[in-house]
C-alpha positions as CSV (number, residue, x, y, z in Angstrom):
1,X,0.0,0.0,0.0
2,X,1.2,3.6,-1.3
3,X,1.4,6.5,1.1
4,X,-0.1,9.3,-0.7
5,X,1.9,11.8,1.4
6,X,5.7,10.4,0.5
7,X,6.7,11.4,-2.9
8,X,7.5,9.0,-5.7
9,X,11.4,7.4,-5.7
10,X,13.6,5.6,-7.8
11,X,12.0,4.2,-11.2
12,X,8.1,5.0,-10.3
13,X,9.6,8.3,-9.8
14,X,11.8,8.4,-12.7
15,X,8.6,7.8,-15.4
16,X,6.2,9.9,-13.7
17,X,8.5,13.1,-14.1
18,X,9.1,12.2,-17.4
19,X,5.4,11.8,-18.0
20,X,5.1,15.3,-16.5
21,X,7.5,16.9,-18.3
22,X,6.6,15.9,-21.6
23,X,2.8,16.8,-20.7
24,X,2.5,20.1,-20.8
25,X,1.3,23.5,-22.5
26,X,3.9,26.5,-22.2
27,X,2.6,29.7,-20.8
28,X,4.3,31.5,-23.9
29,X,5.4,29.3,-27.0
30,X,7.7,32.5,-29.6
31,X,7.2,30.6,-32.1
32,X,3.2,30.5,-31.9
33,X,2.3,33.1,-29.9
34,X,2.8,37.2,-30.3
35,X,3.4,39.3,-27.8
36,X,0.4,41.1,-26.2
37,X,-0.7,44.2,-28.5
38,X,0.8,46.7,-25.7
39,X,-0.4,50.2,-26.7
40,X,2.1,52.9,-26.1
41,X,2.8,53.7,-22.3
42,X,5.2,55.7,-20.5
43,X,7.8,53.8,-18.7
44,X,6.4,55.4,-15.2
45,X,3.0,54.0,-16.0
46,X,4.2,50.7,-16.8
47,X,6.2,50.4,-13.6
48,X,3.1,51.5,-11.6
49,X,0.9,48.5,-13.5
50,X,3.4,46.1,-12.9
51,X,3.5,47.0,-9.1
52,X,0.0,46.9,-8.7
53,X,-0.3,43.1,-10.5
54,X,2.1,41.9,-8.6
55,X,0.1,43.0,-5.2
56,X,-2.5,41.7,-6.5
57,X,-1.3,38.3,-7.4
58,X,0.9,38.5,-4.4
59,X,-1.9,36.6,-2.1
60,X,-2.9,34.2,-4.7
61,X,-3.0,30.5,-3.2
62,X,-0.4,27.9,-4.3
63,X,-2.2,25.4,-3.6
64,X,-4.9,26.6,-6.1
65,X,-4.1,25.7,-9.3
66,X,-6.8,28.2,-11.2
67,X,-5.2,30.7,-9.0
68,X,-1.6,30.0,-10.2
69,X,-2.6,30.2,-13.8
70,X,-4.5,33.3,-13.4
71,X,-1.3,34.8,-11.6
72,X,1.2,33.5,-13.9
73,X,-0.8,35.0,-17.1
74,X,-1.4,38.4,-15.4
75,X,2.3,38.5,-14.4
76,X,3.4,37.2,-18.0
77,X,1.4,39.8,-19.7
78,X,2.7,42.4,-17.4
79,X,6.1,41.8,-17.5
80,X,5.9,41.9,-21.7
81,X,4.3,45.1,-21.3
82,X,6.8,46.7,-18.6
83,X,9.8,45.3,-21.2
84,X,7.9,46.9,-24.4
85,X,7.9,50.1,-22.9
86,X,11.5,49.9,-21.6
87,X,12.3,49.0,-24.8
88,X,10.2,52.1,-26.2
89,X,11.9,54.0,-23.5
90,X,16.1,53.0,-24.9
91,X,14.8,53.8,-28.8
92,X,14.2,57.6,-27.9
């Protein structure tokens, strides 16, 4: 009998991390996916956004897993929109 509570070792292990790891949907695939259509913003109101996602998603449960996606997709998108404007910001 199988303690739920112990993780998996040696071979069991071995093939279910493999099965894991092969199993899965990227948040952000380049070669599929654009970036998000970021209008233009100033670099100070980009910062502010950013700071204000991250608060927000900051109490998100870990244990949730609809939680964790909706954080990691507000954070992603955030985080390409911070970088477009700094990048906006260097071409003046």
């Amino acid at each position: 009998m199988s303690n739920l509570d112990e993780p998996l070792h040696g071979r069991a292990g071995d093939e279910m991390r493999d099965r894991l790891a092969t199993s899965y949907t990227p948040l952000h695939n380049p070669e599929r996916d654009c970036g998000p259509d970021v209008p233009p913003v100033d670099l100070a109101y980009a910062i502010s956004q950013a700071r204000k996602v991250l608060a927000e998603k900051a109490p998100a449960n870990i244990h949730q897993h609809d939680d964790m996606i909706r954080a990691a997709v507000g954070l992603d998108y955030t985080l390409r929109s911070l970088l477009a404007a700094l990048d906006a910001e260097g071409a003046r």
